[in-house]
N, C-alpha and C positions, 0 to 999 in steps of 0.2 A: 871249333874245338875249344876256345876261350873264348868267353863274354862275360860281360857284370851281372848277370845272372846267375853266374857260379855262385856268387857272393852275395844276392837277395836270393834266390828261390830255394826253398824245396823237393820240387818238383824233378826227375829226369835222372841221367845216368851222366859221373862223368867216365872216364877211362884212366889210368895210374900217371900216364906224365900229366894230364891237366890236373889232376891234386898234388902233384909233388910240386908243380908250379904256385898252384894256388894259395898252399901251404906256404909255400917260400917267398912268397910277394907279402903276403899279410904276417909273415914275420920281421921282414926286411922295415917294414912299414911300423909296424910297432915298437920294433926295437929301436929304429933312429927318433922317433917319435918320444919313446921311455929315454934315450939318451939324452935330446934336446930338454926335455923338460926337470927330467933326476939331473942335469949338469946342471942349471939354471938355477933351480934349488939348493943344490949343495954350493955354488957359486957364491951365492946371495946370503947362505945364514954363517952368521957367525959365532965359532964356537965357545966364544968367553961370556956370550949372552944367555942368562939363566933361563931365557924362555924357546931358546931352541930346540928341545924337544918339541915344544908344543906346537911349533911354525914348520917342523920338519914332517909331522903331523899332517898339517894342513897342505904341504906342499905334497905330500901323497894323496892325494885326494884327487887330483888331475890325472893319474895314473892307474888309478882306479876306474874313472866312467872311460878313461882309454881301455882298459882291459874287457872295461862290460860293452862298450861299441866294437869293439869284436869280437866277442862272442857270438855274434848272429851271423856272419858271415862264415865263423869256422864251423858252427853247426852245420850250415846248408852245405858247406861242401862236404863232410863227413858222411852227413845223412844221402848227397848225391852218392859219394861211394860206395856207402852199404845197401843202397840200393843199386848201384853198377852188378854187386854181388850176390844180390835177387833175394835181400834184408832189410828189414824198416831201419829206418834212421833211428829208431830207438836205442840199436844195439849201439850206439855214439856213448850210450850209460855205462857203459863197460868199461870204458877207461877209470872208473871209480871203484874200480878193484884192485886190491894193491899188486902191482908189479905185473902181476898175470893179465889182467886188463892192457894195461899198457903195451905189452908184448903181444898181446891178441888183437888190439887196435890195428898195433902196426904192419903185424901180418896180413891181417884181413885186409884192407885197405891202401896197405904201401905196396903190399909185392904180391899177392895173389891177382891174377887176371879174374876180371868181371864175368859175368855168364854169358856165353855166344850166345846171339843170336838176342831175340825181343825176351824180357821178360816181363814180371807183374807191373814194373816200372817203366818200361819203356824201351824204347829199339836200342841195338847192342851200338855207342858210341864209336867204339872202331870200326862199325861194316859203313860207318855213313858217310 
């Protein structure tokens, strides 16, 4: 049901609790991760220093290739879902539509059931 393979492949189908899992570990993760490092920063600069903006700056920059190191993980589980639902992982580009994207993401993929049975993706997750 879960493996690290959610979170490198492509490939496969998962079913709604292993993305709502997936989803919640890899936020869990980045958010203490964005905490630890945005505390650390804001700890460290000090406000009467004229160049703090510019070091506040640079202290964002570590939260940035955190944000771009997961993005390949949330891809692949996204792309597993909309292919649980017998649709290319393309349709993951949907959420780049305002508002209606979002709400169409999350139906599709949070609360609609996958397709019974095997599809163009692969055998149906919950029959295995």
């Amino acid at each position: 049901m879960f493996n690290i393979q959610n979170f490198i492949s492509f490939k496969g189908r998962i079913p709604r609790m292993t993305f709502w899992l997936s989803i919640l570990i890899l936020m869990i993760i980045q958010w203490v991760l964005f905490a630890l490092l945005g505390g650390m920063a804001l700890f460290t600069m000090d406000p009467t220093d004229p160049a703090a903006a510019e070091k506040m700056a640079a202290a964002m920059t570590p939260l940035w290739i955190i944000s771009l190191v997961f993005l390949w993980p949330s891809l692949a589980i996204y792309a597993k879902r909309w292919h649980d639902r017998n649709k290319s992982g393309w349709w993951s580009l949907i959420m780049f539509v305002p508002i209606i994207g979002a709400i169409w993401l999350l139906v599709e993929c949070g609360f609609l059931r996958g397709t019974e049975g095997p599809n163009n993706y692969g055998p149906d997750p919950i029959a295995e």
